[in-house]
N, C-alpha and C positions, 0 to 999 in steps of 0.2 A: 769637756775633758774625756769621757767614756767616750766617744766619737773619735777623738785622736787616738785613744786606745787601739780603738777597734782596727783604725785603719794602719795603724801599725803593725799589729800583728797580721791583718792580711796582708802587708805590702811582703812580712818576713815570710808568710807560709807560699804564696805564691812568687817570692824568690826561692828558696827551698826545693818547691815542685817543678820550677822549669832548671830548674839545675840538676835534678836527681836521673838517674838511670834507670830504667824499666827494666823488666825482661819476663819471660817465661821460664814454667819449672817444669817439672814431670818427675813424680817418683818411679825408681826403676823395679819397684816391685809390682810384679805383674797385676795383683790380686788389690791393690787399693784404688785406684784409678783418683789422685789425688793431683791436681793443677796447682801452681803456682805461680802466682803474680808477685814478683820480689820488686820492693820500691829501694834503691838505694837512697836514700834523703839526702846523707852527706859519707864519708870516708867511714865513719865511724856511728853509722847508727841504719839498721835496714827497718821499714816495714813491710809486711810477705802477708795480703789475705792469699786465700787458697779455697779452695771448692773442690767437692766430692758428689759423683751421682751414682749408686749405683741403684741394678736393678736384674729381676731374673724370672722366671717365668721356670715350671716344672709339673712333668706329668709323672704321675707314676701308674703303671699295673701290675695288679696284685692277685696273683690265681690262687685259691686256698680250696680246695675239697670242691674242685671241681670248677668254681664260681669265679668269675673274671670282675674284678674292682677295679676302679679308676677313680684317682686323687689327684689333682689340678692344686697347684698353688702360685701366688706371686707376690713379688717384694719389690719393694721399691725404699730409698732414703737418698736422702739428701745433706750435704754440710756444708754449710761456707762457716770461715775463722779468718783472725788476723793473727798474725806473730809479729810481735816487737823484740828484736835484737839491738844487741850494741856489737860493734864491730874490731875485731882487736886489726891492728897493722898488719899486713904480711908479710909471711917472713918465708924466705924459698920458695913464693907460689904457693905458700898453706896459711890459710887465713883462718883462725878460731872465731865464732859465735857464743853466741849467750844471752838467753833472753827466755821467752814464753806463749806458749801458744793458747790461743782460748778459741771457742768454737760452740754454736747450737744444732744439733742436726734434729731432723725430723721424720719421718718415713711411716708406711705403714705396709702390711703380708696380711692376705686371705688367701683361705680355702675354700672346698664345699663345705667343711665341718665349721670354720672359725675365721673370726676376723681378726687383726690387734692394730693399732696404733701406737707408732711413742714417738715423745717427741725428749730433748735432755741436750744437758752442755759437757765441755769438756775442757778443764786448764789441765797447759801439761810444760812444768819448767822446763826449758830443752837447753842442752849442750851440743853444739855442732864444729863442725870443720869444714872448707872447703879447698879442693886446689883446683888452683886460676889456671887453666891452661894457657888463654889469653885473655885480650879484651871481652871478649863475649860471651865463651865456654868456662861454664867451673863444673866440677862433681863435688856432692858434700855431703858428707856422714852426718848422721845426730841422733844422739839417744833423750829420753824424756821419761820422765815419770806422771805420769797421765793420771786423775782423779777425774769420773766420770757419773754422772744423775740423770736415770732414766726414768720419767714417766712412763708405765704400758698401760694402755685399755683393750683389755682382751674378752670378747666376747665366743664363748664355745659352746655350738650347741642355741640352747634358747639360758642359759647364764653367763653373768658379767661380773669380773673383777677389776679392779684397778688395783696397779702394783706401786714401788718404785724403789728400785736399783741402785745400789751405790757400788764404784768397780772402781781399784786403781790398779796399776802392773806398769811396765816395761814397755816401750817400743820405742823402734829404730828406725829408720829411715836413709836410703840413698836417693838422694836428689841431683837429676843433671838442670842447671841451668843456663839458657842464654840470654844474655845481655844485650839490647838493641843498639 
Protein backbone atom coordinates (compact mmCIF):
# COMPACT_ATOMS: atom_id res chain seq x y z
CA UNK A 1 0.00 0.00 0.00
CA UNK A 2 2.86 2.75 0.91
CA UNK A 3 4.42 1.74 -2.55
CA UNK A 4 1.23 2.75 -4.32
CA UNK A 5 1.40 5.80 -2.37
CA UNK A 6 4.49 6.51 -3.23
CA UNK A 7 4.13 6.11 -6.83
CA UNK A 8 1.34 8.24 -6.94
CA UNK A 9 2.48 11.15 -5.66
CA UNK A 10 5.60 10.80 -7.86
CA UNK A 11 3.46 10.14 -11.02
CA UNK A 12 1.56 13.77 -9.58
CA UNK A 13 4.87 15.85 -8.68
CA UNK A 14 6.59 14.77 -12.02
CA UNK A 15 3.26 15.80 -13.78
CA UNK A 16 3.27 19.00 -12.05
CA UNK A 17 7.11 19.67 -13.05
CA UNK A 18 6.92 18.92 -16.72
CA UNK A 19 3.84 21.04 -16.90
CA UNK A 20 5.38 24.13 -15.03
CA UNK A 21 7.11 27.17 -16.52
CA UNK A 22 10.80 28.15 -15.68
CA UNK A 23 12.37 31.29 -15.99
CA UNK A 24 14.92 33.72 -14.70
CA UNK A 25 15.02 36.77 -12.38
CA UNK A 26 17.31 39.58 -11.63
CA UNK A 27 16.72 42.09 -9.20
CA UNK A 28 17.06 45.58 -10.49
CA UNK A 29 18.75 46.92 -7.73
CA UNK A 30 22.16 47.49 -8.55
CA UNK A 31 23.74 46.84 -5.05
CA UNK A 32 22.18 43.05 -4.25
CA UNK A 33 23.17 40.93 -6.99
CA UNK A 34 20.25 38.51 -6.11
CA UNK A 35 19.24 35.64 -9.13
CA UNK A 36 15.97 34.10 -9.50
CA UNK A 37 14.77 30.91 -10.48
CA UNK A 38 10.76 31.29 -10.55
CA UNK A 39 9.15 27.67 -10.96
CA UNK A 40 5.46 28.30 -12.10
CA UNK A 41 3.96 24.83 -10.77
CA UNK A 42 0.50 25.53 -11.81
CA UNK A 43 -1.63 29.14 -12.55
CA UNK A 44 -1.98 29.76 -9.15
CA UNK A 45 0.91 28.61 -7.03
CA UNK A 46 4.87 29.76 -7.94
CA UNK A 47 8.07 28.18 -6.25
CA UNK A 48 11.29 30.93 -6.67
CA UNK A 49 14.91 29.55 -4.99
CA UNK A 50 17.07 32.43 -5.61
CA UNK A 51 20.90 32.81 -4.91
CA UNK A 52 23.17 35.58 -3.87
CA UNK A 53 27.20 36.03 -3.95
CA UNK A 54 28.64 38.65 -2.99
CA UNK A 55 32.18 39.75 -2.42
CA UNK A 56 34.73 42.65 -2.28
CA UNK A 57 38.30 43.12 -1.62
CA UNK A 58 39.61 46.84 -0.12
CA UNK A 59 42.86 48.55 0.55
CA UNK A 60 43.23 51.45 2.41
CA UNK A 61 46.25 54.22 3.13
CA UNK A 62 46.35 56.01 6.02
CA UNK A 63 49.21 58.92 6.42
CA UNK A 64 49.08 60.13 10.04
CA UNK A 65 52.29 62.27 11.48
CA UNK A 66 54.24 61.48 8.82
CA UNK A 67 53.76 57.62 8.75
CA UNK A 68 52.18 55.77 5.77
CA UNK A 69 49.70 52.66 6.95
CA UNK A 70 48.08 50.19 4.85
CA UNK A 71 44.94 48.10 5.74
CA UNK A 72 43.74 45.26 3.28
CA UNK A 73 40.52 43.73 3.79
CA UNK A 74 37.94 41.06 2.09
CA UNK A 75 34.43 39.66 2.31
CA UNK A 76 32.89 37.33 0.86
CA UNK A 77 28.95 35.62 1.54
CA UNK A 78 26.87 33.74 0.07
CA UNK A 79 22.64 32.84 0.01
CA UNK A 80 20.60 30.54 -1.51
CA UNK A 81 16.57 30.62 -0.34
CA UNK A 82 13.34 29.39 -1.66
CA UNK A 83 9.95 31.49 -1.86
CA UNK A 84 6.72 29.83 -1.94
CA UNK A 85 3.78 32.00 -3.35
CA UNK A 86 0.30 31.54 -4.30
CA UNK A 87 -0.77 33.21 -7.21
CA UNK A 88 -3.90 35.56 -7.54
CA UNK A 89 -5.51 35.72 -11.49
CA UNK A 90 -4.67 38.53 -13.44
CA UNK A 91 -6.30 41.14 -13.88
CA UNK A 92 -5.09 44.07 -16.83
CA UNK A 93 -1.63 42.38 -17.07
CA UNK A 94 -1.17 42.98 -12.90
CA UNK A 95 -1.01 39.75 -11.25
CA UNK A 96 -0.71 39.90 -7.15
CA UNK A 97 1.57 37.55 -4.98
CA UNK A 98 1.70 36.34 -1.54
CA UNK A 99 3.64 33.92 0.11
CA UNK A 100 7.37 33.77 2.00
CA UNK A 101 10.75 33.77 1.58
CA UNK A 102 13.24 31.73 3.91
CA UNK A 103 16.86 31.58 3.29
CA UNK A 104 20.58 30.51 5.01
CA UNK A 105 23.48 32.67 4.06
CA UNK A 106 27.02 32.25 5.18
CA UNK A 107 30.18 34.38 4.51
CA UNK A 108 33.14 35.30 6.08
CA UNK A 109 35.69 39.28 5.96
CA UNK A 110 39.45 39.40 7.14
CA UNK A 111 41.99 41.76 7.75
CA UNK A 112 45.56 42.17 8.99
CA UNK A 113 44.14 43.13 12.35
CA UNK A 114 40.90 40.50 12.39
CA UNK A 115 38.93 37.72 11.14
CA UNK A 116 34.98 36.97 11.47
CA UNK A 117 32.85 34.47 10.21
CA UNK A 118 28.81 34.26 10.27
CA UNK A 119 26.86 32.16 9.18
CA UNK A 120 22.27 32.87 9.95
CA UNK A 121 18.89 32.53 8.24
CA UNK A 122 16.38 34.74 7.09
CA UNK A 123 12.20 34.37 6.80
CA UNK A 124 10.58 37.21 5.25
CA UNK A 125 6.48 37.28 4.62
CA UNK A 126 6.40 38.98 1.23
CA UNK A 127 3.57 40.75 -0.65
CA UNK A 128 4.35 41.26 -4.45
CA UNK A 129 2.79 42.29 -7.82
CA UNK A 130 3.93 41.78 -11.12
CA UNK A 131 2.87 43.16 -14.83
CA UNK A 132 2.95 40.49 -17.47
CA UNK A 133 4.06 42.39 -20.40
CA UNK A 134 3.78 39.07 -22.22
CA UNK A 135 4.33 35.44 -22.28
CA UNK A 136 7.85 35.80 -21.02
CA UNK A 137 8.61 39.26 -19.63
CA UNK A 138 7.01 40.38 -16.28
CA UNK A 139 8.45 43.37 -13.69
CA UNK A 140 7.35 42.82 -10.00
CA UNK A 141 7.41 44.93 -6.93
CA UNK A 142 7.42 43.18 -3.39
CA UNK A 143 7.78 44.42 0.03
CA UNK A 144 8.58 41.93 3.07
CA UNK A 145 9.11 42.14 6.54
CA UNK A 146 12.35 40.11 7.17
CA UNK A 147 13.27 38.61 10.67
CA UNK A 148 17.02 37.69 10.49
CA UNK A 149 19.80 35.29 13.02
CA UNK A 150 23.22 35.81 12.87
CA UNK A 151 25.81 33.82 14.26
CA UNK A 152 29.51 35.91 14.26
CA UNK A 153 32.86 34.45 15.31
CA UNK A 154 35.22 37.30 15.40
CA UNK A 155 38.56 37.02 16.31
CA UNK A 156 40.70 40.61 16.80
CA UNK A 157 43.85 40.76 17.44
CA UNK A 158 45.00 37.45 19.46
CA UNK A 159 41.07 37.62 21.33
CA UNK A 160 37.73 35.82 20.24
CA UNK A 161 34.11 36.42 20.67
CA UNK A 162 31.33 34.89 19.53
CA UNK A 163 28.06 36.92 19.13
CA UNK A 164 24.68 36.54 17.74
CA UNK A 165 22.35 39.01 16.14
CA UNK A 166 18.70 39.23 15.94
CA UNK A 167 17.56 42.08 13.10
CA UNK A 168 14.15 42.57 11.55
CA UNK A 169 13.08 45.76 9.10
CA UNK A 170 11.65 46.40 5.79
CA UNK A 171 12.65 45.59 2.29
CA UNK A 172 11.73 45.89 -1.25
CA UNK A 173 12.51 44.54 -4.07
CA UNK A 174 12.10 45.00 -8.20
CA UNK A 175 12.34 42.02 -9.96
CA UNK A 176 12.33 41.65 -13.89
CA UNK A 177 11.66 38.11 -15.03
CA UNK A 178 11.75 35.93 -18.07
CA UNK A 179 9.74 33.05 -18.69
CA UNK A 180 11.32 30.37 -21.10
Amino acid sequence: MNKIVVLILAALVTGQAAAAEYGLGISAKSDNGLLYFPIDVSPKFRVEPYLRHQSSDSKQRIEFGGEVSTFESKFEQVEGGLGIFGLAVPKESVRLYYGARASYFDGDGHSSQSRQSFYGYRITPTLGFEYIFNSHFTLGGEVGYYFENHNIDTVLFSSHQESEIDKSGTESFLILRYFF
